[in-house]
C-alpha positions as CSV (number, residue, x, y, z in Angstrom):
1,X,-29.0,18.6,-1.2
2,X,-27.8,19.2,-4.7
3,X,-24.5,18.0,-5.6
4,X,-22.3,20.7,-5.6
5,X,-23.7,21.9,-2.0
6,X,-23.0,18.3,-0.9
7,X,-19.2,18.0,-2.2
8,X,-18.9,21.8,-1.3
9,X,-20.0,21.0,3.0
10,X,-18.5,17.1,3.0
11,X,-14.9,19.3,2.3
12,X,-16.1,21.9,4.8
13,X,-16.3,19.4,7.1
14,X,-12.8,17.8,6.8
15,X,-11.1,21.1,6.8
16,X,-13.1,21.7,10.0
17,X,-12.6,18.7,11.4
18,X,-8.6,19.1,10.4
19,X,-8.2,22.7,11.7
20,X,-10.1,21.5,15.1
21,X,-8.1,18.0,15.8
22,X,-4.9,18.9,14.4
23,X,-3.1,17.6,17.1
24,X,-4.6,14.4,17.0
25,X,-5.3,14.0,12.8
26,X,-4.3,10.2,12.8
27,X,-8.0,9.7,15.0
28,X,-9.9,10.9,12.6
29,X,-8.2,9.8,9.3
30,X,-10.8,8.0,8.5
31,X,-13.8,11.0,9.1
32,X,-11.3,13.1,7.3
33,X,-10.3,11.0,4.3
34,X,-14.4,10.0,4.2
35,X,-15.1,13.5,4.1
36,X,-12.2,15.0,1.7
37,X,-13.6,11.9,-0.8
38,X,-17.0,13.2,-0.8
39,X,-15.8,16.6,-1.3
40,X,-13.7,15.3,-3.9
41,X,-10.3,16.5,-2.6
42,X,-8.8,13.8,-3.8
43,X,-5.1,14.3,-3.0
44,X,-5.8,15.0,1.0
45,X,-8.7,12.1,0.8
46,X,-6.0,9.6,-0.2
47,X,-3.1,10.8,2.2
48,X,-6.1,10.7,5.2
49,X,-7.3,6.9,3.7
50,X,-3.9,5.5,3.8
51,X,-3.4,6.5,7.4
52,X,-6.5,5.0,7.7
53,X,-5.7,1.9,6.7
54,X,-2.4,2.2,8.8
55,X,-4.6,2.6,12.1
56,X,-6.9,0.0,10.9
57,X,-3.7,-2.5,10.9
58,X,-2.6,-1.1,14.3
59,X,-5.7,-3.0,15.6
60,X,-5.7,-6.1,13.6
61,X,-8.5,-4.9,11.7
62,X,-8.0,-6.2,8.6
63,X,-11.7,-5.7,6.6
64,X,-11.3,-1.9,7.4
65,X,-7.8,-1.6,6.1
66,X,-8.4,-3.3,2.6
67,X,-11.4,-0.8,2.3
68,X,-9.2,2.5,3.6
69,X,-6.3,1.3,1.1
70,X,-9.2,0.6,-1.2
71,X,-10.2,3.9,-1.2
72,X,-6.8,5.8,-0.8
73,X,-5.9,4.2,-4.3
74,X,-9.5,4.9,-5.6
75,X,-8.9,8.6,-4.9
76,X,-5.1,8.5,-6.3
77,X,-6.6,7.2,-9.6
78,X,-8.7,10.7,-9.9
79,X,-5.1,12.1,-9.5
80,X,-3.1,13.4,-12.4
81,X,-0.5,10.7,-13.2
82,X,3.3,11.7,-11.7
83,X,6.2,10.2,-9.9
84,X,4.9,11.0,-6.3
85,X,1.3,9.7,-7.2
86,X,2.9,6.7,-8.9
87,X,5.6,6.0,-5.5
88,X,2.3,6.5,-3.0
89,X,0.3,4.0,-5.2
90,X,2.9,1.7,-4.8
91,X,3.1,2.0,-1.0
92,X,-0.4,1.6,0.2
93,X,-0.1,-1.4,-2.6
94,X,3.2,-2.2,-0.7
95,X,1.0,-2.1,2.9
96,X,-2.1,-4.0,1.3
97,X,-0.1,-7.3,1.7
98,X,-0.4,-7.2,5.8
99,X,-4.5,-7.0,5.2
100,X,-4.5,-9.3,2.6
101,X,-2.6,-12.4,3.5
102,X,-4.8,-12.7,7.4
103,X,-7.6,-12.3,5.6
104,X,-6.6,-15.4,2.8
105,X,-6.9,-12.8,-0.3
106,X,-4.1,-14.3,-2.3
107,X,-5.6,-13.4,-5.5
108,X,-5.8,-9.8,-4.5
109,X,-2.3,-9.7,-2.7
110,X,-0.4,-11.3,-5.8
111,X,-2.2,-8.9,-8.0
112,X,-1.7,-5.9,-5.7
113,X,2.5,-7.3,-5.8
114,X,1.9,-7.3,-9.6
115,X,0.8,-3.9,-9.9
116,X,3.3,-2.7,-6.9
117,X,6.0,-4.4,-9.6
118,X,5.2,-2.5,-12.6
119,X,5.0,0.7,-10.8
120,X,8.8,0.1,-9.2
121,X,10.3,-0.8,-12.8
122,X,8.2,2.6,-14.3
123,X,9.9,4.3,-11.3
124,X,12.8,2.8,-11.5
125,X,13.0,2.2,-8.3
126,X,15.3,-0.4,-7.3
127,X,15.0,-0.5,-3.1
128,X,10.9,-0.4,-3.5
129,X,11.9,-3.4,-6.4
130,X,13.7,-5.6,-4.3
131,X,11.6,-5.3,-1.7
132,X,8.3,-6.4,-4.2
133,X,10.9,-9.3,-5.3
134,X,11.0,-10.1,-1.5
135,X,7.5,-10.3,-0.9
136,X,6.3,-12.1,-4.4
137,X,9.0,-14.9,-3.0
138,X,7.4,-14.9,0.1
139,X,3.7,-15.3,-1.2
140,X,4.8,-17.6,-3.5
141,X,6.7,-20.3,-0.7
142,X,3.3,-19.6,1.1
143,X,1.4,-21.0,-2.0
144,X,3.7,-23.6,-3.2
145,X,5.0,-22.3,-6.1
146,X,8.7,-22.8,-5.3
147,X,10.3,-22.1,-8.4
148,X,8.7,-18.6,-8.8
149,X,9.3,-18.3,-5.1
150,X,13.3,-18.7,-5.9
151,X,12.9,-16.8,-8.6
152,X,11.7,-13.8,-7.1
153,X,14.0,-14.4,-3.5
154,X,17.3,-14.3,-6.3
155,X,15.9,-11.6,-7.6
156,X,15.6,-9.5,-4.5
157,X,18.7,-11.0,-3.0
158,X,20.6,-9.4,-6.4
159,X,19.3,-6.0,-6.2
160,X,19.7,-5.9,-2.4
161,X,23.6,-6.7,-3.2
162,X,23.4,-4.3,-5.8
163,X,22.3,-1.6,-3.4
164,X,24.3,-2.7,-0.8
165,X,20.9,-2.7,1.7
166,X,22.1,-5.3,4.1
167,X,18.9,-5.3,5.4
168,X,17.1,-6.3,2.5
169,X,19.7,-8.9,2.0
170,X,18.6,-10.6,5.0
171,X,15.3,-10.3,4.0
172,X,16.0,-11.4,0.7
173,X,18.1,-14.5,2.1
174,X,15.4,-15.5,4.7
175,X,12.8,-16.0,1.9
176,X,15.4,-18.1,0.0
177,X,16.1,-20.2,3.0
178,X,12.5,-20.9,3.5
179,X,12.0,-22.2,-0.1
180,X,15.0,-23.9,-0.2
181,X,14.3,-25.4,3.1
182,X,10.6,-27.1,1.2
C-alpha cells in the first residue's frame, strides 16, 4: 500500500479498535498505541505506549516495557515541545527505572535519571525533583558510588523538607540510611 493509505488505515484501525473496546482500552494499549504510531497520531500513540508499558510491568515483563516506554517517548519527540509534553516525558522516564534495574540496564537507567533531572529543573518542578534525587541516591548505593549516593539522598531529603512531603522524606531518609549504613 502506498504510504499515505497505510498511515491513513493503521489510524483507522486504532480509532476502531478505541470506539469498539472502550471499556476495556488498557487491553489493548499496546494494538492501540502500535496502530496510532503507524498512523502517526503521535499524541494518542504515546498516552496508549505508556499504558503499555504500565501493563507490561503489571506482569513482570520487563523487555516489553522498555520497548512500550521506548516508543511512548519516541512518539513524544515528534510532539511540539510544551510543559505537558515535557512533565509526561519525564514520567514514563520516571517508570523506566522499574524495567531497567531487573533487567541490569544501569547505563540506561542513570541516563534515563539524568534526562528525568534536567526536565524537573526546566519544569521547575520540585516534587518530580526530589523524587529523581531519591532514585539517583538509590541507583547510586546499588553501584557503589556512595558519595554521589549521599549526595543525591541530601538532596532529595532537602527538597522533601522544603515541600513538606513527609512521604518523600521517608523515602529520602531510607536511601540515606542505606548509604550510610555501607
Amino acid at each position: 500500500l502506498p504510504a499515505p493509505l497505510r498511515v491513513a488505515l493503521h489510524r483507522r484501525v486504532a480509532e476502531s479498535l478505541e470506539e469498539l473496546y472502550g471499556h476495556d482500552l488498557a487491553g489493548r494499549s499496546l494494538a492501540l498505541g502500535t496502530h496510532y504510531r503507524n498512523g502517526q497520531a503521535w499524541d494518542k500513540a504515546a498516552t496508549f505506549l505508556h499504558l503499555a508499558g504500565r501493563q507490561a510491568i503489571l506482569r513482570s515483563a520487563h523487555h516489553e516495557a522498555v520497548a512500550c516506554f521506548d516508543e511512548a517517548l519516541g512518539s513524544l519527540r515528534r510532539l511540539p515541545t510544551s510543559r505537558e509534553v515535557d512533565g509526561r516525558d519525564l514520567d514514563i522516564r520516571l517508570e523506566l527505572r522499574q524495567s531497567l534495574y531487573p533487567l541490569g540496564r544501569f547505563a540506561d537507567l542513570i541516563r534515563h535519571l539524568g534526562e528525568a533531572e534536567r526536565l524537573a529543573e526546566r519544569l521547575e518542578d520540585r516534587p518530580r525533583l526530589a523524587r529523581v534525587a531519591a532514585y539517583v541516591s538509590n541507583h547510586a548505593w546499588i553501584t557503589g558510588d556512595l558519595p554521589r549516593a549521599v549526595a543525591s539522598g541530601q538532596r532529595a531529603l532537602a527538597l522533601a523538607n522544603e515541600l513538606g512531603d513527609r512521604q518523600l522524606a521517608v523515602e529520602a531518609n531510607l536511601r540515606l540510611g542505606q548509604v550510610h549504613w555501607n
